[in-house]
C-alpha positions, 0 to 999 in steps of 0.5 A: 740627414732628414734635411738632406732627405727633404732637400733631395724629394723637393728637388725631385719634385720640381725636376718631374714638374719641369719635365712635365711642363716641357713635354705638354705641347703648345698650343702652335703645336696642338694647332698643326696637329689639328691640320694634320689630321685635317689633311690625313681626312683628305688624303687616301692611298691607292687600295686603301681599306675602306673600313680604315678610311671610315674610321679615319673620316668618321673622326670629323668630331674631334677636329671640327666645331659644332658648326663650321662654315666653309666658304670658296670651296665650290659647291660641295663643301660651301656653307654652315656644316656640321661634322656629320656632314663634313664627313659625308662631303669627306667620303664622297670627295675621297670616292672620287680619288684612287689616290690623293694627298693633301697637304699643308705648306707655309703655315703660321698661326697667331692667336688674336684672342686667348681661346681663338687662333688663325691660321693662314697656310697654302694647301695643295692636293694632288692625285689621280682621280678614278676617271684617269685624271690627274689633278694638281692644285694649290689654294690659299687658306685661313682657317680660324680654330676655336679652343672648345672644352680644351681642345683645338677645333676648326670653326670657320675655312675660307679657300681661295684662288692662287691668281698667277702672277 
């Protein structure tokens, strides 16, 4: 009987192990959800909350290294910023826009060092800005995310052209 019991707790004890270990994400996982949230920051409703939207961008720590640099992306996002600013150019960019949506497509990932990954991906935005205009853009971006204190970050951006064909 006290084997029986024994075996029964040991095979417990693996099976909470094995659901445990199953249902962590991995890092490709991690990875997306970091760009998801990248494009959430960039993407706004039309009549949404403001105090909902500062929320949202006042988050840029969470997503973003120390220092990022960011190249390719015109004069206002280009250069070494740090979150605080990623979120100043994010409220100003959204104050443009009655409504936009930003998207990642076609991403892959890899990982060329443990605690570093890379990541390529076509990035579209779409909207409707203030003005009248409608805007409708797609750009080519790698992106190079850091695991800082556990969590994926983003340290570097480079955006560039899609050269028609």
């Amino acid at each position: 009987m006290k084997r029986i019991f024994l075996l029964l707790l040991a095979v417990i004890a693996v099976g909470t192990a094995v659901f445990f270990f199953m249902r962590s994400d991995s890092d490709e996982v991690r990875v997306k959800k970091v760009l998801d949230r990248l494009c959430a920051m960039g993407t706004k409703r039309e009549g949404e909350n403001p105090a909902a939207a500062a929320l949202l961008i006042n988050k840029t720590d969470e997503i973003f290294s120390a220092e990022v640099r960011i190249s390719g992306a015109g004069g206002l996002f280009d250069g070494v910023k740090t979150p605080t600013g990623i979120t100043s150019d994010l409220a100003r960019y959204r104050g443009v826009f009655r409504r936009v949506t930003v998207r990642a497509q076609d991403v892959e990932i890899s990982f060329p060092e443990k605690d570093r990954a890379f990541v390529v991906f076509s990035g579209t935005l779409s909207g409707d800005a203030k003005t009248g205009t409608s805007v409708s853009e797609v750009r080519d971006v790698e992106c190079t995310l850091l695991r800082i204190d556990g969590l994926w970050k983003i340290g570097a951006l480079t955006i560039r052209e899609v050269l028609e064909r």
